[in-house]
N, C-alpha and C positions, 0 to 999 in steps of 0.2 A: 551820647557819652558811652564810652566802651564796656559793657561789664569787668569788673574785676574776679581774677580767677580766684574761688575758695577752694581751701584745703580741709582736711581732715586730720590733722596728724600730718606725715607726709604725704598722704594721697589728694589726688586733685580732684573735686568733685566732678564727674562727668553734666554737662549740662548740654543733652544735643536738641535737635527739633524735630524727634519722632511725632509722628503724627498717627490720631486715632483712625483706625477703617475698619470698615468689615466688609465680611465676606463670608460665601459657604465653600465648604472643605470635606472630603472625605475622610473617615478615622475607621478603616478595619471596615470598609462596605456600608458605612453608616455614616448619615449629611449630617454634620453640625455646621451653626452659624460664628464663624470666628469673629471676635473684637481685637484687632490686633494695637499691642499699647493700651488697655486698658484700665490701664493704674493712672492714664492723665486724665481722666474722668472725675467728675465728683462720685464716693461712694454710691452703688443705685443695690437696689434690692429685688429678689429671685424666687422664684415658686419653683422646687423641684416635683414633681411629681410621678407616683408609682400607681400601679396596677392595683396595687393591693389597701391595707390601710398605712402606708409611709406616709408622714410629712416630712418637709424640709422645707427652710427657709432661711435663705442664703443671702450676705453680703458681697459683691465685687470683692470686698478687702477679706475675704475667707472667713468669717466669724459669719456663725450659724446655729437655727438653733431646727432640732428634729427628734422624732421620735414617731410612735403608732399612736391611730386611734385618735386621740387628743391630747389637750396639753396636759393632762395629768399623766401618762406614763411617755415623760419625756427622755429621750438621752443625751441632748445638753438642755440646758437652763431656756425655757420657754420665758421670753419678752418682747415689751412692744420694738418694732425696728430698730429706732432710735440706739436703744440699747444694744442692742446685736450690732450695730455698726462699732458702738464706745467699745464695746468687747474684744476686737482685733485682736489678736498676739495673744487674747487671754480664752477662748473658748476655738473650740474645732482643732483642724489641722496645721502643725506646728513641724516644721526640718530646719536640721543644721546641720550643715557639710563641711568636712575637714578635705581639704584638696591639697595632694602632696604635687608640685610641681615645682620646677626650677629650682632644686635641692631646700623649697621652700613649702612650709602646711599654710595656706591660705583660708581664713573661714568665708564659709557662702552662708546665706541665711535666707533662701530664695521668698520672695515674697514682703522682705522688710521693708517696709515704709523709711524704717532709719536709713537702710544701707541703700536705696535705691539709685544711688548716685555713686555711690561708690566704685561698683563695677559698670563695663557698657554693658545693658540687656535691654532686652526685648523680654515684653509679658502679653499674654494673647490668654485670652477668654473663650474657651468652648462651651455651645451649650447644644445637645441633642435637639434636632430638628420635633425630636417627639417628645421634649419635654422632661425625660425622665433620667438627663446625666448632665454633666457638668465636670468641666476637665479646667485647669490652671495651669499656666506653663509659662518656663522663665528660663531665658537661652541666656546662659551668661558668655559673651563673647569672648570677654579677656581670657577668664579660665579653660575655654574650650569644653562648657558643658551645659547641660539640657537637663532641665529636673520639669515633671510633671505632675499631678495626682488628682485623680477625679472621683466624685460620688456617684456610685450608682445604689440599687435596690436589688435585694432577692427576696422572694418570697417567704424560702424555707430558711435562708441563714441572718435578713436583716443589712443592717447598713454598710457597703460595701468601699472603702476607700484605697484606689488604687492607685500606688506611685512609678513611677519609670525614670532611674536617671539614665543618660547615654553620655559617653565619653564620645566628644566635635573633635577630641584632637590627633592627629598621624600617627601615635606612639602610644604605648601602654601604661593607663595612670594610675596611682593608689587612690583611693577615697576611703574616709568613714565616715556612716552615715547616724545620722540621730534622728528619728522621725517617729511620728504618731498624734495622736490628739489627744484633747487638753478639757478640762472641764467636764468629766462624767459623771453622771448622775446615774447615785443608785436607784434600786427598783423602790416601789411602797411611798413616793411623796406626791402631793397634789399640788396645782401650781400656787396654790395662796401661800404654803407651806416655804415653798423654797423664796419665794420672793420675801413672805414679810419675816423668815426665822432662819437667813439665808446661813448667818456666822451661826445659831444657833445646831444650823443642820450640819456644820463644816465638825462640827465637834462627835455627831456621831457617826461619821464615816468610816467604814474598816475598805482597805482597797488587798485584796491577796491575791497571788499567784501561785497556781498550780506550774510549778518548776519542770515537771518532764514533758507537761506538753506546751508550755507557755500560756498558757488559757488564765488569762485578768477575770477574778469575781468581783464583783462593787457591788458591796450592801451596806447595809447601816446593822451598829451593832445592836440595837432593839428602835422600832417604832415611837418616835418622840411624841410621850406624851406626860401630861400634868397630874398624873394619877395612880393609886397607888393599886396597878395592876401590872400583870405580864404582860406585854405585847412584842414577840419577839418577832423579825421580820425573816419571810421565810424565801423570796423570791430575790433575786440579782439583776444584774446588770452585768454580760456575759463580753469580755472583748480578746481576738485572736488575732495571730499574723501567720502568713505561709509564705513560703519562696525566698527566703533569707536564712543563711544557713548560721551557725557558729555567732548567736544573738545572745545579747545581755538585755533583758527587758526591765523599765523603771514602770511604777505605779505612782509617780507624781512627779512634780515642776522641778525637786528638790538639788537634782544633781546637773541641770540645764547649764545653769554657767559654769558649771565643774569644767564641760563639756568643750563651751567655749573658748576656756582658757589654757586646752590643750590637756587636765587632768585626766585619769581613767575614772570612770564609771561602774560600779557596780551593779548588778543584778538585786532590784528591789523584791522581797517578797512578803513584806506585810508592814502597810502604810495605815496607819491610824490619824482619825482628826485633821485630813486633809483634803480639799480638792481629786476627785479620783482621774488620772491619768496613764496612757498606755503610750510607752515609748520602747522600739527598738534600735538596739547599739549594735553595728555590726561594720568590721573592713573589709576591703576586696579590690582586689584589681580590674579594671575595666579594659576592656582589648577597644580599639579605636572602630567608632559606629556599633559597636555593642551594645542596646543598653540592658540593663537590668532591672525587672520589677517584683515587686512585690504587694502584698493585702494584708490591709490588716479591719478586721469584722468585728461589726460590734451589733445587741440584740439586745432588748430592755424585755422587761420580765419575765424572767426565765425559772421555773421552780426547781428544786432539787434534780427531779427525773432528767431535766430538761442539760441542766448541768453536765451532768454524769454520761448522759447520752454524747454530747458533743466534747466532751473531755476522752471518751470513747475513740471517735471520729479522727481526734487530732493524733492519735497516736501510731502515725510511721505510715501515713497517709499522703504521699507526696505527690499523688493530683490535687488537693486540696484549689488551686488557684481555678484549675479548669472546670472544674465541681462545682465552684461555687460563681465562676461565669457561664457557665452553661443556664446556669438558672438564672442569672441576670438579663441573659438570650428571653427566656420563656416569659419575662417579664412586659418586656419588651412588647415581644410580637402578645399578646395578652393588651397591653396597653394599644398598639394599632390598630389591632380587631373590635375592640371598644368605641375609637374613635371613627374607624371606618364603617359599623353599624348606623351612628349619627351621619353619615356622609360628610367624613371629615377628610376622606383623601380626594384630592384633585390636584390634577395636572396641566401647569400653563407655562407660556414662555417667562414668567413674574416669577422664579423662583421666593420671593420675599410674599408676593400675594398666596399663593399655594401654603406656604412654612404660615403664613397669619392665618389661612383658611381652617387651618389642620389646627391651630391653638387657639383659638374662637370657640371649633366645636367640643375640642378637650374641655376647656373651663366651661363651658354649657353644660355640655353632661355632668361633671361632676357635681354641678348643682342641681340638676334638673330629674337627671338620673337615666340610663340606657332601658329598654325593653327586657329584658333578660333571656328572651329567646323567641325574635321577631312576636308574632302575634297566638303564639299557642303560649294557652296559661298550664300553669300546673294545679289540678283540682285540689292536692293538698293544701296546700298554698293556702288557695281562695277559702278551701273549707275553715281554715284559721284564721283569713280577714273578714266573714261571715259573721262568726263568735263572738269575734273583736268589736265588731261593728253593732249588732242585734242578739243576743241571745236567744232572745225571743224567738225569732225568725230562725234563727241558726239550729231551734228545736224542732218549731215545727214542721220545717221543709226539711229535716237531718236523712229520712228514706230518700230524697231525689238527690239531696248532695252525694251521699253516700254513693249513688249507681252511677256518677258521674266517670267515665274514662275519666285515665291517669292524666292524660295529655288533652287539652279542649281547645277550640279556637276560640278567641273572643267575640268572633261572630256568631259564633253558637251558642255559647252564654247567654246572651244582651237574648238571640232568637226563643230561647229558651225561657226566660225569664218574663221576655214581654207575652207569650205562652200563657204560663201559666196566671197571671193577670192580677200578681201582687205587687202596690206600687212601694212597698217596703224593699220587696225583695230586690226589686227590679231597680232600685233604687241604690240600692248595694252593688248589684252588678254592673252600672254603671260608671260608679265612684271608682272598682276595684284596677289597680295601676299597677301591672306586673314590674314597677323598676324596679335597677339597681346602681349602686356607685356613686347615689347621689350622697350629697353630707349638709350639713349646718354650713352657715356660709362665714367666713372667721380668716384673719391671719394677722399678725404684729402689726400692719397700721390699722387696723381696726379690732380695739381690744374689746372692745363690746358687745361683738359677735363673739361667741362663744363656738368654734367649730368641731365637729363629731365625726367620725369615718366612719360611718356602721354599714361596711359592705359586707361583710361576712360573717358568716355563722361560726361557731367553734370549730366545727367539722370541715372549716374550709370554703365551706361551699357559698355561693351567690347570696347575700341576706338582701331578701327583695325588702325596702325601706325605700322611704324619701320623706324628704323634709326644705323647708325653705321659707322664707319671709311672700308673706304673699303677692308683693308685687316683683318679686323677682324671678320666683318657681314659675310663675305664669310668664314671663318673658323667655324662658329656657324652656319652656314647653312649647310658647305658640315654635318656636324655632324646631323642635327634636317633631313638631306635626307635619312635616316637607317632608321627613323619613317616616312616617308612620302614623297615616292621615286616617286608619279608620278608629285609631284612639282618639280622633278629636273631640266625641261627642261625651267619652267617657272624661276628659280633661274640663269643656263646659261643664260635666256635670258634677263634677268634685267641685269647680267656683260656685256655681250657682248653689248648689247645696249647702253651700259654707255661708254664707252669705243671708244677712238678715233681708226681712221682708222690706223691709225703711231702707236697702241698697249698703249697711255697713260690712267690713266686710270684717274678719279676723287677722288678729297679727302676723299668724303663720300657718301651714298647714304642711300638716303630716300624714304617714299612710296611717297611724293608729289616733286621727282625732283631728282638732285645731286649737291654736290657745287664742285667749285675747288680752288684749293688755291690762294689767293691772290698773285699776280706776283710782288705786293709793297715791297720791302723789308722793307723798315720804316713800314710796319703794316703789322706784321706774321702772326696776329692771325684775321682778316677780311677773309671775304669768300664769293665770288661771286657764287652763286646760279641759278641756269635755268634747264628748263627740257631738259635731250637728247634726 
């Protein structure tokens, strides 16, 4: 029996028989794996990953949840998957397009689940071969346009969302465009916080813009608490745009269907008691195969200095876009030198086996953690996991650490050590694991894990750490020993060390100890900690 055509109003639902594929693609000298049609999929979920400490964790349908470090200094709403799918439309990135054609304004809403039948499109899924961008894109055919936006990382400016519309059609068209994200979270709350006192939190929200440069602050107007003290909150939640000139910027959802229904929009500059949000308003003409992009940045806790300094920055600064991809460049190649340390790059005629090889060894290392600079340790370092480790010993042998060169190989160590003929010491030097980049193991389908970035120091620099469940860090280690086999005796000897004489072993191990599980059964998830 034939289907019957449905309408909408007067429009006829489009109903074709795209089919899903993929493929790889270049984008600017850089391979991504395309999903093309990837809205006829059931929603699936995404690990974006950066160089530094970013998280992100991404649905197909655009709702997301990221921030640094962990989930307490989140910049949207840290939850299990499930929830970041139900999110859609209401957290992350959000456009609405006014298309002035055939002496008619059309709305686009690229991305909508509602309208996706509406117009013919095509939607394709990019994701960087190395893990660390993610691009969305939605060709509308009827209208003769292409809108795009992807996440990338920088270091020094934070989360990086980059849009591109381009006019497909022969002639010169108007657009107005309303775009930005949705759901931000100010700086100063922890994850218990926002999930169980979520309406509670919505009420002390202050969302303000600094108007000459456009620069969004999101804080809370004091630290929610039960008590009859100060607690004023001193850090933000910092979000910008560049490359869009003659912009009206909103700080929440408020004026969205103004939007819609063809009304004007005004310039928000101080949002109380609500969801924090950054949207810009702006028209333009587009010349045919033109397109035009723009950024808009966003950066979780940011103190006063931190403010001032990039409110600084934004003012009559009009590389701002190349500034701040230059350093999404450095991120990048940063993250390949990482993975390619693990010998994570190779080349076959399997383009798909080579892309799996390369994100095998990335998610290894990040748990397991990379050398930090092949097999020369750093004597300060060690003199710190010494102390850490033995006091005792860290005293009495203080005149040999002391004389020790700045730079040592680990075979001089261990040669060193079995030398002088203390099995305390030697026993130290053995355990000692110069990594880094590894973290807690943790993400929305697994809330249980609790995960931690702790790759860097305040100063920036490398924070040798590692941490991991014990039968998992030893599966990411026997693998990172094929690049770096004369550590293996020093990886044996952190298990075995750990490990009781009866063969039990510990819950987890880390470079400052081990814990073991809690024997309470009323509380599973505590965990007693000491060095073995």
């Amino acid at each position: 029996m034939k289907k019957k055509n449905i309408f909408l109003g007067d429009a006829l639902l489009k109903s074709g028989k795209a089919k899903v594929e993929g493929d790889f693609v270049n984008i600017q000298n850089e391979k991504f794996y395309k999903i093309k049609n990837y809205h006829l999929m059931p929603d699936f979920f995404m690990t974006i990953v950066s160089d530094s400490d970013h998280w992100m964790f991404i649905s197909s349908n655009g709702s997301l949840s990221a921030g640094r470090k962990d989930k307490n200094n989140a910049l949207f709403p840290y939850y299990t998957d499930d929830k970041i799918n139900d999110y859609y439309n209401i957290t992350g990135s959000k456009t609405t397009i006014l298309v002035e054609k055939s002496g008619k304004t059309f709305l686009w809403e690229p991305f909508s689940k509602e309208l996706a039948n509406v117009y013919k499109i095509e939607r394709n899924l990019y994701k960087s071969i190395y893990g660390n961008k993610i691009i969305f894109e939605e060709i509308n055919a009827e209208l003769g346009f292409g809108f795009q936006y992807g996440w990338n990382f920088s270091e020094q400016y934070g989360f990086v969302k980059k849009s591109i519309v381009t006019n497909l059609n022969p002639e010169e068209i108007s657009v107005e465009v309303l775009d930005g994200i949705n759901n931000i979270l100010p700086a100063g709350l922890d994850y218990n916080f926002q999930n169980e006192y979520s309406n509670l939190l919505d009420g002390y929200k202050k969302n303000e813009l600094i108007e000459d440069t456009g620069l969004g602050v999101f804080t809370l107007s004091s630290i929610p608490v039960d008590r009859a003290e100060p607690s004023e909150s001193l850090n933000a939640t910092t979000v910008w745009s560049a490359g869009l000139s003659r912009k009206k910027i909103l700080l929440s959802m408020r004026q969205i269907e103004n939007f819609k229904n063809g009304q004007a929009v005004q310039t928000e500059i101080d949002i109380r008691a609500t969801r924090g949000a950054y949207f810009i308003n702006t028209s333009f003409k587009l010349k045919p195969r033109r397109p035009q992009e723009w950024i808009i940045v966003a950066e979780v806790n940011q103190n006063t200095t931190d403010a001032a300094n990039l409110n600084r920055l934004l003012q009559g600064n009009k590389s701002l876009i190349t500034v701040v991809e230059d350093d999404v460049k450095k991120g990048t190649a940063r993250l390949i030198k990482i993975a390619a340390a693990a010998d994570g790059l190779q080349h076959s005629n399997e383009e798909l086996c080579s892309a799996r090889h390369y994100s095998n060894t990335l998610f290894n290392v990040m748990r397991g953690g990379i050398y930090v600079n092949n097999y020369s340790i750093d004597a300060n370092d060690f003199i710190e996991f010494v102390n850490l480790a033995n006091k005792k010993i860290s005293k009495k042998f203080a005149s040999i650490l002391n004389s020790l060169p700045k730079k040592v190989s680990n075979t001089e160590l261990i040669q060193q050590a079995e030398k002088i003929g203390n099995s305390y010491f030697t026993r130290i030097c053995y355990e000692y694991l110069p990594l880094t980049f590894s973290r807690r193991h943790g993400d929305p389908s697994r809330p249980w894990n609790q995960f931690s970035i702790e790759n860097k120091n305040h100063d920036g620099s490398p924070k040798l750490d590692f941490q991991g469940n014990w039968r998992d860090i030893f599966q990411n280690w026997e693998a990172l020993c094929l690049s770096y086999p004369d550590f293996i005796e020093n990886i044996i000897s952190k298990f075995v060390n750990a490990s009781t004489a009866d063969g039990y072993n510990p819950y987890r191990i880390m470079r400052n100890g081990i814990d073991w599980e809690s024997p309470d059964p009323d509380d599973p998830w505590s965990y007693i900690g000491y060095w073995g």
